[in-house]
N, C-alpha and C positions, 0 to 999 in steps of 0.2 A: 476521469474524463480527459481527453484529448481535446485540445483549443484549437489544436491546426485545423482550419478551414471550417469552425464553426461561425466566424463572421460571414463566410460566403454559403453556408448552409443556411443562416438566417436572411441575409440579405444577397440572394442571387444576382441582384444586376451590378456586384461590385464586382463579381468575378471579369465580365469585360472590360473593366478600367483601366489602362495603361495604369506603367506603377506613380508615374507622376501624378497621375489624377487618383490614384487610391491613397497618394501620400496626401495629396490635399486634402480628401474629403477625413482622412485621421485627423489633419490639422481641426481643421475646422470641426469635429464631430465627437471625436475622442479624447484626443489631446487639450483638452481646458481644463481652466481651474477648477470648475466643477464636477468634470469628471474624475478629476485626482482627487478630491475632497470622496466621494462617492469611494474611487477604489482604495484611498486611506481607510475609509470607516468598513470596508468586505476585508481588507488585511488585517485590519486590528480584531473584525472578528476571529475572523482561522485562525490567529495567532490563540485568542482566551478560548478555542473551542478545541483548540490542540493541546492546549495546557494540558488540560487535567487526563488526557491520552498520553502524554511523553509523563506525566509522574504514574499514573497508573502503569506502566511500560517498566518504568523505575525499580516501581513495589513490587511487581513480579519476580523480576530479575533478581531481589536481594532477597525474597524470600524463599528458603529451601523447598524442593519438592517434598511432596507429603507420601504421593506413592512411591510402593517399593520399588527399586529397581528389578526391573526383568533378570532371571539366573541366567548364567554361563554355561558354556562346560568348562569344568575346573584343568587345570595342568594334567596330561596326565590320564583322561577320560578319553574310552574309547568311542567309537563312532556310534557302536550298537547301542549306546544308553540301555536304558528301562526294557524294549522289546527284544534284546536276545539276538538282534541282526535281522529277525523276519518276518518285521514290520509291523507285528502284533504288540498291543499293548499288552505288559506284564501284567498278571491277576495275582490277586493273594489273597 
């Protein structure tokens, strides 16, 4: 989610506020002790709800793939593979 301009989607009449008067109404609105207390306690969550995504992220990364890897053509291998150059699958 994108924040820019979800205050003015929620609160339309902020969008006409000089900036002066939109910096005050953060003062006065946003910018308190208890709204830092509030977005202390939504940070510390993302943080414990990220945890266990960044060690799961971790355990993937160090644990080897199980499937095989997909074959090549080897050095040395012509274009025609299996069909013969004419497009058909080889039978046997």
């Amino acid at each position: 989610m994108q924040t820019g301009g979800l205050l003015e989607s929620m609160l339309p009449e902020t969008i006409s506020l000089t900036d002066d008067l939109f910096k005050s109404f953060l003062e006065k609105t946003i910018i308190t002790e208890h709204s830092r207390r509030i977005l202390d306690g939504l940070a510390a969550q993302n943080t414990a709800a990220a945890a266990p995504i960044r060690a799961s992220a971790a355990v993937q990364s160090a644990t080897p793939p199980t499937a095989k890897p997909a074959e090549t053509e080897q050095d040395g291998a012509t274009d025609e593979g299996e069909d013969g150059g004419n497009g058909e699958m080889a039978r046997g």
